[in-house]
FIDO-257858 format. One line per 3 residues: number of its first residue (from 1); their letters; for each residue x, y, z of C-alpha. Coordinates in Angstrom, 1 decimal. Example, Ala and Ser with C-alpha at 12.3 -4.5 7.8 and 13.67 -1.06 7.14 Angstrom:
2
1> as> 12.3,-4.5,7.8 ~ 13.7,-1.1,7.1
This chain:
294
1> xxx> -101.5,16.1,27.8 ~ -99.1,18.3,30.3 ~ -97.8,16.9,33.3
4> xxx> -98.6,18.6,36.4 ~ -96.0,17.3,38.6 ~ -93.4,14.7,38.6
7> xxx> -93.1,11.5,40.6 ~ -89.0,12.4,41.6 ~ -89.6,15.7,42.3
10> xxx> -93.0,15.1,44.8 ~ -93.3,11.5,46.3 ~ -89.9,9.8,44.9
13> xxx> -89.5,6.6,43.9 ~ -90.7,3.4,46.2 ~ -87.7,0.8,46.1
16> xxx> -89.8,-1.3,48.1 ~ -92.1,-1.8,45.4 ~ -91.7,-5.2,43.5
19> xxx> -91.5,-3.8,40.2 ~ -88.9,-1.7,41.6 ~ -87.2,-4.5,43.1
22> xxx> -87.1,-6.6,39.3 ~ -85.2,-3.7,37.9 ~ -82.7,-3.4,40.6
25> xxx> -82.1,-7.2,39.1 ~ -82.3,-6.4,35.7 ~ -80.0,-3.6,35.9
28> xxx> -77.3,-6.0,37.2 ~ -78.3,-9.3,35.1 ~ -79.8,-8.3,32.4
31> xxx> -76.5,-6.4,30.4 ~ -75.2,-9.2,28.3 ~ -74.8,-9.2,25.0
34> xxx> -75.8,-12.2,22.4 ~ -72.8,-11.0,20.1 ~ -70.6,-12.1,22.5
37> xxx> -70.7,-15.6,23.1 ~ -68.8,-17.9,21.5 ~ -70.6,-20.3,19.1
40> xxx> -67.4,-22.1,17.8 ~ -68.0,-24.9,19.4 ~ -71.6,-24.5,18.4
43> xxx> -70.8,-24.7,14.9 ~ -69.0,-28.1,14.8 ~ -71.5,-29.8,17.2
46> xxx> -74.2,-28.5,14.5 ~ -72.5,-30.1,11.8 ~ -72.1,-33.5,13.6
49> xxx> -75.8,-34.0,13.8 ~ -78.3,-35.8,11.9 ~ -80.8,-34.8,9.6
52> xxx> -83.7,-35.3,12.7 ~ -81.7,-33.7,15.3 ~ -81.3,-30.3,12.9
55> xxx> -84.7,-30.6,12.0 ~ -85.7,-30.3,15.6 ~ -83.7,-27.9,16.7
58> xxx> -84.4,-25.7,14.1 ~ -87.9,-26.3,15.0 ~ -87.3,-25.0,19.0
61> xxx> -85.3,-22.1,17.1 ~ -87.3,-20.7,14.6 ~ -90.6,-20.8,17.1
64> xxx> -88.5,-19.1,19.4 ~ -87.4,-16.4,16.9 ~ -91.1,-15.6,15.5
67> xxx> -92.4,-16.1,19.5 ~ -89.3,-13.1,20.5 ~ -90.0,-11.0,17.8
70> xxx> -93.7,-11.2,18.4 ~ -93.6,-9.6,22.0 ~ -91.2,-7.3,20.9
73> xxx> -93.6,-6.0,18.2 ~ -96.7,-5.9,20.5 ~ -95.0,-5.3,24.1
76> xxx> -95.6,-1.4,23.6 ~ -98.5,-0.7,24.2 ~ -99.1,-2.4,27.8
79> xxx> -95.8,0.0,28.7 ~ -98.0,3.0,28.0 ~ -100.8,2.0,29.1
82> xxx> -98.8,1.4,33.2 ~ -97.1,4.7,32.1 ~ -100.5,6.5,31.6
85> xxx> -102.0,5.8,35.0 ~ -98.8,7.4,36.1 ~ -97.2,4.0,37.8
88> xxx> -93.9,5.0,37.1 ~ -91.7,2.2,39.1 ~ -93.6,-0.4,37.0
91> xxx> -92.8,2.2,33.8 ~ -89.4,1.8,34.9 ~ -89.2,-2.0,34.8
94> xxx> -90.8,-2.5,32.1 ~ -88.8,-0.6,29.6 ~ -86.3,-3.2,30.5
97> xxx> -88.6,-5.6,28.8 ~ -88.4,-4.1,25.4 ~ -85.2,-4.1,25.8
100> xxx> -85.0,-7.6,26.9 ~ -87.1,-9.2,24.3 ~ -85.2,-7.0,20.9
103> xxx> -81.9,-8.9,22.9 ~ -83.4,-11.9,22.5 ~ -84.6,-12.0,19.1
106> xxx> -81.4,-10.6,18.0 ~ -79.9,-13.7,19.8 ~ -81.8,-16.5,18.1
109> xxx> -81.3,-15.1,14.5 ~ -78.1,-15.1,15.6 ~ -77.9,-19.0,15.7
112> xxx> -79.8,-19.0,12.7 ~ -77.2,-17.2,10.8 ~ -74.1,-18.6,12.3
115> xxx> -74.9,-22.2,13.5 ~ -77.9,-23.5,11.6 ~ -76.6,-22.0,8.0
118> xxx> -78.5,-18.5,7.6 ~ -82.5,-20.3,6.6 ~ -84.8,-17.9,6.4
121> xxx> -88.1,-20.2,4.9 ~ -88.8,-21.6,8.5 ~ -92.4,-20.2,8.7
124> xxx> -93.4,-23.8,8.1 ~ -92.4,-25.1,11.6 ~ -95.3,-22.4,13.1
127> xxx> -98.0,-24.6,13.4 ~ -101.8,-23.9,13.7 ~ -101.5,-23.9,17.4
130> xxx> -98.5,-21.2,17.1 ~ -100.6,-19.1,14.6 ~ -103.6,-18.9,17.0
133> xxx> -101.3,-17.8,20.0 ~ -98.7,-16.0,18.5 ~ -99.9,-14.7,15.1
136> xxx> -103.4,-13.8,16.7 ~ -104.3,-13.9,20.4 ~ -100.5,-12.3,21.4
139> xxx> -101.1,-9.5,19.1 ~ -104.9,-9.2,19.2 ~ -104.5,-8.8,23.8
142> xxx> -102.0,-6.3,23.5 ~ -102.9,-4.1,21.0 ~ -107.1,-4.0,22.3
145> xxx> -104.9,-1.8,25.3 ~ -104.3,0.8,22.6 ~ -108.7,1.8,23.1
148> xxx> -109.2,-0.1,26.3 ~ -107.2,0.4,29.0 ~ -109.5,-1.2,31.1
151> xxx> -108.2,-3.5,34.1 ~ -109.9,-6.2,32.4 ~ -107.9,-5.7,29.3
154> xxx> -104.8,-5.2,30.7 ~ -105.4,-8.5,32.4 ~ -106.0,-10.2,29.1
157> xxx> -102.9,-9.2,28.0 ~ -101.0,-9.8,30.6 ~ -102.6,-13.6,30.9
160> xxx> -101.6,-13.9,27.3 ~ -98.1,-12.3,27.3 ~ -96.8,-13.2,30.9
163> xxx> -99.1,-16.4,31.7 ~ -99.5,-18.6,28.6 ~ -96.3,-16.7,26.1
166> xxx> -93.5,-16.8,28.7 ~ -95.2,-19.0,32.0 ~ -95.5,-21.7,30.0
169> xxx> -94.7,-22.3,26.3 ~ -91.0,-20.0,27.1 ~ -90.3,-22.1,30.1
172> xxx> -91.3,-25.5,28.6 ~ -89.1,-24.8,25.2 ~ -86.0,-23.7,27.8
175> xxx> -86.8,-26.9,29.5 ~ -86.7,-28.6,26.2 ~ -83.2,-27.2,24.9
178> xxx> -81.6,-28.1,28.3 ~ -82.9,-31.8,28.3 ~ -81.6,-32.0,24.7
181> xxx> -78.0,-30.1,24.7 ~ -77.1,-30.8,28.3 ~ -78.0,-34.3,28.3
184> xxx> -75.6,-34.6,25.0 ~ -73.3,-31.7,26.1 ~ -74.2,-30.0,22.8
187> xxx> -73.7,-26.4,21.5 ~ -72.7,-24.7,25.0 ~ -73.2,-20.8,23.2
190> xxx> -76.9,-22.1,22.8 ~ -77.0,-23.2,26.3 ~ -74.6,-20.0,27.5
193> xxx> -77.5,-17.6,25.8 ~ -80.8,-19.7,26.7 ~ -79.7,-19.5,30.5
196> xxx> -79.3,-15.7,29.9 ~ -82.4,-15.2,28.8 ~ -84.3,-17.7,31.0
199> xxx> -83.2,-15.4,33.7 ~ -84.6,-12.0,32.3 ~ -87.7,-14.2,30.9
202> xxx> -88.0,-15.2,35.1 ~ -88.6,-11.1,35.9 ~ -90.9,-10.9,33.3
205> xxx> -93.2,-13.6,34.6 ~ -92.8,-12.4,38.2 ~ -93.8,-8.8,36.8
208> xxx> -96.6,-10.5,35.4 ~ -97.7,-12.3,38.5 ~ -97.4,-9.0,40.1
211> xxx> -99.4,-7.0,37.5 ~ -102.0,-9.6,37.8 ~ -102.0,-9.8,41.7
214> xxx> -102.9,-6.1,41.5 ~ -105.5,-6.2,39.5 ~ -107.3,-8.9,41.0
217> xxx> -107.1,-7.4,44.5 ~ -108.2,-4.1,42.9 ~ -111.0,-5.6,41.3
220> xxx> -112.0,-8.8,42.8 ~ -115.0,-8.9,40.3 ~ -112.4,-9.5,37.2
223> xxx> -111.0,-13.4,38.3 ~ -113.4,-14.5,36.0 ~ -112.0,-12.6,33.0
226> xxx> -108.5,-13.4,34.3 ~ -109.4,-17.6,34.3 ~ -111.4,-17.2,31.3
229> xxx> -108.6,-16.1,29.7 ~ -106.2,-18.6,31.1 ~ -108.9,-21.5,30.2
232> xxx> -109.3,-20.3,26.5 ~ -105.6,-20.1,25.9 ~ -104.1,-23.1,27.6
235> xxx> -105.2,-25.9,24.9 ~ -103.1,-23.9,21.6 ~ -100.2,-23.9,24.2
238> xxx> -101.0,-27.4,24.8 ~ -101.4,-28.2,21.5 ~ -97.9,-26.0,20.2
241> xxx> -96.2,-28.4,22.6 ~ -97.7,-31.8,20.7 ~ -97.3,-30.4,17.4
244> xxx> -93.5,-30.1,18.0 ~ -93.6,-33.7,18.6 ~ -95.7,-34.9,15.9
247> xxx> -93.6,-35.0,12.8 ~ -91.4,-37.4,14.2 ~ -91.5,-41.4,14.1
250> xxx> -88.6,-41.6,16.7 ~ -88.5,-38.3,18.5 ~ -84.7,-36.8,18.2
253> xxx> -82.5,-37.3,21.2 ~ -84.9,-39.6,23.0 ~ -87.2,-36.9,24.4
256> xxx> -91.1,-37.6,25.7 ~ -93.9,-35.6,24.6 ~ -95.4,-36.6,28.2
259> xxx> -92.7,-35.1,29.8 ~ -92.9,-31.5,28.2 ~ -96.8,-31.9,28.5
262> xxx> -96.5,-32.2,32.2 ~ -93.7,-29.5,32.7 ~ -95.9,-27.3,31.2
265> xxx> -99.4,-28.0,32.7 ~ -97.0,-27.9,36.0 ~ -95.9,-24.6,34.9
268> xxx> -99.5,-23.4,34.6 ~ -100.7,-24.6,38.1 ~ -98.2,-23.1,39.8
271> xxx> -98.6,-19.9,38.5 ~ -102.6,-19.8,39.0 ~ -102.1,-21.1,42.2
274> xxx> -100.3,-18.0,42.9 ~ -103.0,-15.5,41.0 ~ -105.6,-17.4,43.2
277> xxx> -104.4,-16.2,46.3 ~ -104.7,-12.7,45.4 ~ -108.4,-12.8,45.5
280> xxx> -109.0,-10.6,48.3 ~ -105.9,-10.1,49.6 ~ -104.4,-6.4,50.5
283> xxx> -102.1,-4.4,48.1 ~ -99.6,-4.6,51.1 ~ -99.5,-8.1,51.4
286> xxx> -99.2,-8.4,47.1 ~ -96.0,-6.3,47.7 ~ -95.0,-8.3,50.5
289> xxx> -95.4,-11.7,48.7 ~ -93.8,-10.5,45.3 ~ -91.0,-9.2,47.3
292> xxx> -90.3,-12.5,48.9 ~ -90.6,-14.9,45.2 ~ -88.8,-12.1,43.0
């Protein structure tokens, strides 16, 4: 289709938009590269382990590869869906995510290769719960926006992606890594890159909060579809959670199930606390709140 006009050549850009706003941050925090940090130290903390404590952090690893590579397969066509209604600050941000997302899965093949000893057969540690959210609902949300770009698709996607895929099971595995390596003062490159990510992973949620926001004060008639699809995913992120505990008798480096269970269900409240108040509210005062949690 032919453009008729362009956004910097007739209106200009709004920097006072919160999508704006994230990639002002991302621009500054979000240039590091995972070939640069040192895993030296990384390598002989690795090899002073135990069988269990491998086991489990290959576990966290190779459900954080598959879970990286995932959005970075299917991330494309929400980008062009915002880029089709012409929403171009939000365009702008979010071709940071692409980005963002390659960087990480390029960093945590990059401890498989270097660290853990190059495995490749770690499909086994996807469990059923993984499958249904990452194999299935994660690619099944975002590619329905390839022949509906409805609102209440994109907030489907966006629940699945930004809500359930980063809000809580990214956040509760970061959580996870950092009780284990800090509390040991283990593999600081894994630490070094984790809180790297966990930063970019933090504008990608607040995008999403954003996006969703939006929508709901857009359409007020579409909460339903958004907790629906909250609801219907939160028990396989439940469950991925439980089954990383399962295999274990005595759970490497003394961590509770309970703990991560709560984190996460923590995670989730707070987030649709935050969608809740949208209902109703004013575009202006979705910009105004963004702009004050970015």
């Amino acid at each position: 289709m032919p453009h008729k006009n362009f956004v910097t050549t007739t209106r200009g850009l709004n920097r006072d938009l919160p999508p704006m706003r994230l990639y002002e941050k991302a621009k500054k925090l979000g240039i590091w590269n995972p070939s640069e940090i040192d895993l030296t130290q990384d390598k002989s903390d690795w090899s002073n382990l135990n069988d269990q404590e491998k086991d489990m952090i290959l576990r966290l690893t190779a459900m954080f590869a598959a879970g990286e590579e995932a959005v970075t397969l299917d991330l494309l066509p929400l980008i062009m869906v915002i880029a089709k209604e012409g929403r171009l600050e939000e365009e702008m941000f979010l071709t940071t995510f692409l980005f963002e997302e390659a960087k990480h899965t390029d960093f945590f093949r990059r401890i498989l290769d270097e660290v853990t000893g190059g495995q490749t057969d770690l499909a086994h540690y996807h469990s059923d719960n993984y499958h249904t959210l990452f194999y299935e609902a994660l690619p099944e949300a975002l590619s329905a926006l390839e022949k509906d770009a409805s609102p209440a698709a994109q907030i489907r996607a966006s629940v699945t992606y930004n809500m359930v895929v980063e809000g809580v099971l990214a956040e509760t595995g970061y959580h996870a890594f950092f009780t284990m390596l800090e509390r040991n003062d283990l593999m600081p490159g894994l630490r070094k890159g984790i809180a790297l990510l966990k930063l970019d992973e933090s504008r990608h949620i607040a995008y999403g909060i954003y996006l969703l926001s939006r929508l709901v004060a857009e359409h007020p008639d579409l909460w339903d579809a958004l907790e629906t699809q909250m609801n219907s995913l939160l028990p396989a992120a439940v469950g991925v959670i439980g089954d990383a505990f399962s295999p274990y008798e005595i759970v490497p480096f003394d961590l509770k199930e309970e703990d991560f269970i709560e984190y996460a269900m923590d995670q989730f409240s707070k987030r649709f606390a935050r969608l809740e108040k949208a209902r109703g509210a004013l575009l202006d005062e979705i910009n105004r709140v963004a702009n004050a949690n970015d």
